[in-house]
Structures are given as structure tokens and as C-alpha cells.
DRENPA-632625 format. One record per residue (C-alpha): x, y negated, z; residue in one letter; residue number from 1. Coordinates in steps of 0.001 Angstrom, whole numbers, padded with zeros to 6 digits, always signed. Each point is the difference from the previous one (the first is absolute). Example, Ala and Ser with C-alpha at 12.3 -4.5 7.8 and 13.67 -1.06 7.14 Angstrom:
<recs>
+012300; +004500; +007800; a; 1
+001370; -003440; -000660; s; 2
</recs>
This chain:
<recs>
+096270; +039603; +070947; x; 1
-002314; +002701; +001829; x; 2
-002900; +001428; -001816; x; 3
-002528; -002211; +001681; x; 4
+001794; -003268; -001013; x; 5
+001080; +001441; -003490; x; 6
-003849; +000635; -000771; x; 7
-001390; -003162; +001408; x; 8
+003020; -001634; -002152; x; 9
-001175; +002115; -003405; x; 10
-003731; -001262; +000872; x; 11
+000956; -003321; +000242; x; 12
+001723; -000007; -002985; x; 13
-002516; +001621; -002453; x; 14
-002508; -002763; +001626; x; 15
+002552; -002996; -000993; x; 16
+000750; +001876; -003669; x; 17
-003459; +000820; -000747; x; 18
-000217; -004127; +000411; x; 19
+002751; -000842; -002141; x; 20
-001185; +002533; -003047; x; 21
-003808; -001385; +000037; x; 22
+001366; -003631; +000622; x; 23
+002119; +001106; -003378; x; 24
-002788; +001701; -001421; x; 25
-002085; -002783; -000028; x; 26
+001747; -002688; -001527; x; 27
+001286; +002359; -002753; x; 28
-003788; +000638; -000770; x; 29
-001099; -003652; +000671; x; 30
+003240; -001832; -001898; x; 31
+001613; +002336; -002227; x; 32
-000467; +002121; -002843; x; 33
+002214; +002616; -001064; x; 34
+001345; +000999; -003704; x; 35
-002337; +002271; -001866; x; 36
-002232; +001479; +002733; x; 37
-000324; -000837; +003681; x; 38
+001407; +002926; +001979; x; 39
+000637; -001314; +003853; x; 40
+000360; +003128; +002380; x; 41
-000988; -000871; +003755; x; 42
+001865; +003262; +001410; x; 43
-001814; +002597; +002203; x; 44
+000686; +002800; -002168; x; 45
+002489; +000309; -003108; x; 46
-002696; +001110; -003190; x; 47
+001536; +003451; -001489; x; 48
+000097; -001639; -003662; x; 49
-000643; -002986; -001744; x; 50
+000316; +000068; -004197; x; 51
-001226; -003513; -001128; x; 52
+003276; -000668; -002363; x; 53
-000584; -003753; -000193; x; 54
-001010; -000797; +003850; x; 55
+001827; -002217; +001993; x; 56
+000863; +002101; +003541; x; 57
+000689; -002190; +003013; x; 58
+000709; +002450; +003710; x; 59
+000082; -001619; +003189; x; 60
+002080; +002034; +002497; x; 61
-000504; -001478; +003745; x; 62
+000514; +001674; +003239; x; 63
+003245; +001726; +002154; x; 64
+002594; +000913; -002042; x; 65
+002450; +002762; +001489; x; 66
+003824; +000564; -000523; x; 67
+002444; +003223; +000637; x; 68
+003735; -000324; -000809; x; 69
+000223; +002736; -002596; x; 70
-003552; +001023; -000578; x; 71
-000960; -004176; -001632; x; 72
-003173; -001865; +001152; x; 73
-003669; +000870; -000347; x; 74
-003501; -001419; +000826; x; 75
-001625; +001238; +003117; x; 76
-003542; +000029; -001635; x; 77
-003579; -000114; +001300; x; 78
-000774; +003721; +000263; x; 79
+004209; +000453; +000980; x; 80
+001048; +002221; +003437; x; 81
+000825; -002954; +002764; x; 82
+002792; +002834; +001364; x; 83
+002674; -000703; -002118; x; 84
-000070; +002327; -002634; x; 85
+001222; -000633; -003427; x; 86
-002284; +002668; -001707; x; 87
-003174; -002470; +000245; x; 88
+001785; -003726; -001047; x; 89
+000230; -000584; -003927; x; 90
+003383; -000588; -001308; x; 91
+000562; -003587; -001587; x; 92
+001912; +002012; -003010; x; 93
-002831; +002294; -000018; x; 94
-002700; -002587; -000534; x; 95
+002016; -002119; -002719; x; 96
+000330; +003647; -001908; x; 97
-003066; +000727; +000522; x; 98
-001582; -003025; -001372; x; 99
+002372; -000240; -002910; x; 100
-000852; +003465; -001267; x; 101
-003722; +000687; +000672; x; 102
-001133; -003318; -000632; x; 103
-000057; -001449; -004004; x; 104
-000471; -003676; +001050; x; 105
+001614; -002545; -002692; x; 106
+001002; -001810; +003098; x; 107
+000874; +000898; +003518; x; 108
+000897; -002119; +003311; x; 109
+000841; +001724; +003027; x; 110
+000061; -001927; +002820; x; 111
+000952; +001033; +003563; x; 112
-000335; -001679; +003082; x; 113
+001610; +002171; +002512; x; 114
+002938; +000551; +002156; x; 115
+003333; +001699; -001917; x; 116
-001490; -001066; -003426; x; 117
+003748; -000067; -000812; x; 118
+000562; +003588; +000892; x; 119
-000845; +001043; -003546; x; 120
-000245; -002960; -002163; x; 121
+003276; -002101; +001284; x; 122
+000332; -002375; -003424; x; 123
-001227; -003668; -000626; x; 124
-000134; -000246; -003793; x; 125
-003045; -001954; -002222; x; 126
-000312; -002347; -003276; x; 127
+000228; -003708; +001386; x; 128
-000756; -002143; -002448; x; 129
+002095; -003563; -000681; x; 130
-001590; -003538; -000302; x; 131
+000002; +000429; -004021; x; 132
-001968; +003244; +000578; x; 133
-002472; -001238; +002206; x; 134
-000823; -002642; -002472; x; 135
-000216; +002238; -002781; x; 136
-002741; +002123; +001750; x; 137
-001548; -002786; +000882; x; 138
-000343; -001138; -003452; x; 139
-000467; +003464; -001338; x; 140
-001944; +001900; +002718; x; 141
-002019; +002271; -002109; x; 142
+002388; +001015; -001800; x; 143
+002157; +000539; +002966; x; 144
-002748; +002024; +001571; x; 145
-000491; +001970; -003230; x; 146
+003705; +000792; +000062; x; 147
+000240; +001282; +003611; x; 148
-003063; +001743; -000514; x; 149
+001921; +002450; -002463; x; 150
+002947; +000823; +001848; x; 151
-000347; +002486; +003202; x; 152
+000637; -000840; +003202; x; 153
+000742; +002225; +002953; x; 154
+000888; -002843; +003337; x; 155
+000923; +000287; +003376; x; 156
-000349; -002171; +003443; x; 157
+001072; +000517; +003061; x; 158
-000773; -002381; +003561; x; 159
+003808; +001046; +001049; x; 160
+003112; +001847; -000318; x; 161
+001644; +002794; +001768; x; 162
-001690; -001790; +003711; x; 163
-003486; -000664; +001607; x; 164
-002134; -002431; -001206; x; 165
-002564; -001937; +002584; x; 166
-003450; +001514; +000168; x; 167
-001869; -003286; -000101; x; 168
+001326; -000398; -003881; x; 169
+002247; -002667; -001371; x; 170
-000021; +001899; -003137; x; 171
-003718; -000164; -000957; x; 172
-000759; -003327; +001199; x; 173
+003296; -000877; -002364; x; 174
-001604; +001897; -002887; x; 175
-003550; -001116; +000766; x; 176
+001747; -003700; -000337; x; 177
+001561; +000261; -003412; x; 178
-003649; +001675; -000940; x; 179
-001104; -003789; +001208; x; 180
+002419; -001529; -002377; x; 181
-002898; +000506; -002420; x; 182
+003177; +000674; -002661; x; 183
+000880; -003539; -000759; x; 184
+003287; +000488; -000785; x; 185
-000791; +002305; -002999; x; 186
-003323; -001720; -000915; x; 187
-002544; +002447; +002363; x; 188
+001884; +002748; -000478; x; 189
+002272; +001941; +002859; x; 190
+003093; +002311; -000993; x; 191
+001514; +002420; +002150; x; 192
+002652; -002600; +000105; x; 193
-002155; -002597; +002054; x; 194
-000657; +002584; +002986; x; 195
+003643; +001403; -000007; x; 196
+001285; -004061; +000201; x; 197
-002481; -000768; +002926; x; 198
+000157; +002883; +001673; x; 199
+004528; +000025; -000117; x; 200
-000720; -002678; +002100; x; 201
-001160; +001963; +003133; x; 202
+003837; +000751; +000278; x; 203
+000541; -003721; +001346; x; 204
-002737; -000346; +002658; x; 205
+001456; -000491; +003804; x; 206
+000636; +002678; +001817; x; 207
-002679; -000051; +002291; x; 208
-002840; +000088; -003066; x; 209
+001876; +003321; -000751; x; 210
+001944; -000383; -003599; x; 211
+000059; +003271; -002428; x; 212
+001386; +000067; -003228; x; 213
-002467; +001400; -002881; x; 214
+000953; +002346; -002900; x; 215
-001262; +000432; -003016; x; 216
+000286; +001207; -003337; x; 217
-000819; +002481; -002744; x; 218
-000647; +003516; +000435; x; 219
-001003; +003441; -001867; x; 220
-000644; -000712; -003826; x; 221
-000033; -003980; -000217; x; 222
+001528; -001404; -003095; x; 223
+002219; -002638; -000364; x; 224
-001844; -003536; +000075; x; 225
-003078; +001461; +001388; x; 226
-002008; -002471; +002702; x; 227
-002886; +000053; +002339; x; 228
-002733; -003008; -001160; x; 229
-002283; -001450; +002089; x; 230
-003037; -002356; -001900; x; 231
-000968; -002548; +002240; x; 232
-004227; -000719; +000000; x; 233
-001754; -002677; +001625; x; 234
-001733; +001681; +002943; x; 235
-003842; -000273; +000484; x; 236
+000275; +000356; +003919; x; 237
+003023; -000010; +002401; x; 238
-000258; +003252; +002298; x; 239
+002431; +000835; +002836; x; 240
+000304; +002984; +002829; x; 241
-000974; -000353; +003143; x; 242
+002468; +002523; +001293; x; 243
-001777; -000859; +004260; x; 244
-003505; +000779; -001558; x; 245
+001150; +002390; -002438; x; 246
-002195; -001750; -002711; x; 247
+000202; -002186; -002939; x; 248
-000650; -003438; +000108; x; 249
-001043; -002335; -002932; x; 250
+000503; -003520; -000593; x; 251
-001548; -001833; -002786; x; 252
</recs>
């Protein structure tokens, strides 16, 4: 790919991501309310610190993911040199450290939807919860809640493995979907177990709608049972991104 083509390509790209996080953005705001306080970055810039101990952090990663044999895979980011240069792209390791040390969220969900995702987090591990424990937090969802609420979580997801993924993304209008479930298997709640089930499903489309295989897991300082909980509220408006306008359309 010449330099013309590969910054046309990066371009495009930010355009269609840029689309996917507001799309994201918007039901999260609209639908969903996080544990303890709302904390939902929309990515331009990584903030230098963030100490609120009982926040709920959730980081949207989307864009071009790079990979070189030996040196692992990084994010080519907005302000990133188009020449090839490693010294400009973030590091996925990097940004997991980096979160899990500067940042004193009680709970913390990475997600990134980029090629190579695999490149530094290559597991596929989460708390899936049987028939007899769905019931039970349906029956006992505050307490449930309370419980989670508690324990720390540091969580991980990734649109692919060690390969590409498409840039017109599978993986967010997967995620966006289970955020559409409205959480009725738990009772209008979501898990980190919901998105990691729909989204393991990616692995099976046909060929030609490009199938990746998602990771996911724990990183950094997460303790053992630890979850990611998503409150489901009855929206006042339905709003949606116009990615050809570039503006936000509302539907009563």
C-alpha cells in the first residue's frame, strides 16, 4: 500500500470508527447506566489521570490497529506519523498498563475494536452464568448488583485475534445488539458475559461477511469474580448517527 492509498485508507477509517464510537456512545447514554458513576470515554485524547475510586470506566478503542512480528501490535492514533513509524502508535500492553495503574476506577472495561487486538491480549476467559444463576439474579437483582458492585473489575474486548478485522464493523454493530437486548436475560441488567457470548459468535459468519474471533478477559488488578454491570433505563428519546450527515438524529 503506497502512501497515498495508505492515508486515504487511515481517513476512511477514522470516518467509519468515529461512527461506530458515537453510534455506541449514544445508546450507552440513552439505554444504560453504569455501576456507581457514569464514566463513558469517547476517545480523542487519553485524560492523564482519573481518581474517582467508585466510578465505573468504560474505553472505546476504534480505528487501524498495526502488527510487527517481534515488536506486538499498536494503535495508529489520530495525531500518529502515517510513515510507518512505531515511535508515534500506542502499544495495546501500554494502554491496558496504563489504565490499570493511573486510573482508581472500581470497575474497568476496555474494549478494542481494531485490527491485531489479539497481538497482546490472545485469551477468551469470563464468568458465564448457568440457567439456576440467571434465575437467581433475576429474583435477587439488587442484591446481585450490590454484590458486583463490591468486587473490582479490570475487563478486556477485543473485535479479533492475531488477523484483520473489516473496517465497516461486525464487532460494534454485535455489541451495539446485545446493548438492544435491553438485559432480559438477567432482568435489565447486562454482564460482561452477554457481550463476550454474542460477540464469540462473529467467529461463525460466512466467509465473505469476514469472520474474526474476539478475545477477552481480565487484565491488570481485577479480582476474582469481579464483572462489568450495565442498568438498563427506559429511554426518553431514541437518537442515532447519521454517519453521511455527520449529525445526530432523534426519533421520538
Amino acid at each position: 500500500m503506497n502512501g497515498v492509498t495508505w492515508q486515504t485508507h487511515c481517513k476512511t477509517l477514522q470516518r467509519l470508527a468515529i461512527c461506530s464510537a458515537k453510534t455506541m456512545d449514544l445508546k450507552l447514554t440513552s439505554w444504560w447506566t453504569l455501576l456507581s458513576n457514569r464514566w463513558i470515554l469517547l476517545l480523542t485524547s487519553i485524560p492523564k489521570k482519573h481518581t474517582r475510586q467508585k466510578t465505573s470506566c468504560l474505553c472505546f478503542f476504534a480505528g487501524h490497529g498495526h502488527y510487527v512480528p517481534g515488536r506486538g501490535g499498536h494503535i495508529v492514533a489520530k495525531n500518529s506519523q502515517l510513515n510507518g513509524s512505531l515511535r508515534s502508535y500506542l502499544e495495546f500492553n501500554d494502554i491496558s498498563t496504563y489504565f490499570n495503574n493511573i486510573y482508581s476506577c472500581k470497575h474497568m472495561m476496555l474494549v478494542f475494536d481494531v485490527c491485531f487486538g489479539g497481538a497482546a491480549f490472545d485469551k477468551q476467559d469470563a464468568i458465564n452464568y448457568s440457567g439456576s444463576s440467571l434465575k437467581q439474579i433475576r429474583d435477587s437483582l439488587d442484591k446481585f448488583v450490590e454484590t458486583k458492585s463490591k468486587i473490582q473489575s479490570r475487563l478486556f474486548i477485543t473485535s479479533g485475534s492475531l488477523e484483520y478485522v473489516p473496517d465497516e464493523s461486525q464487532f460494534a454493530l454485535k455489541f451495539i445488539e446485545t446493548l438492544e437486548t435491553n438485559g432480559s436475560r438477567k432482568g435489565n441488567v447486562l454482564t460482561f458475559d452477554d457481550f463476550t457470548d454474542n460477540l464469540q459468535t462473529m467467529a461463525l459468519l460466512p466467509k465473505e461477511k469476514n469472520p474474526t474471533t474476539p478475545k477477552f478477559g481480565t487484565f491488570g488488578d481485577h479480582q476474582s469474580g469481579g464483572d462489568f454491570i450495565f442498568i438498563y433505563k427506559q429511554p426518553g428519546k431514541i437518537e442515532s448517527y447519521d454517519m453521511t450527515k455527520g449529525e445526530i438524529k432523534t426519533n421520538k
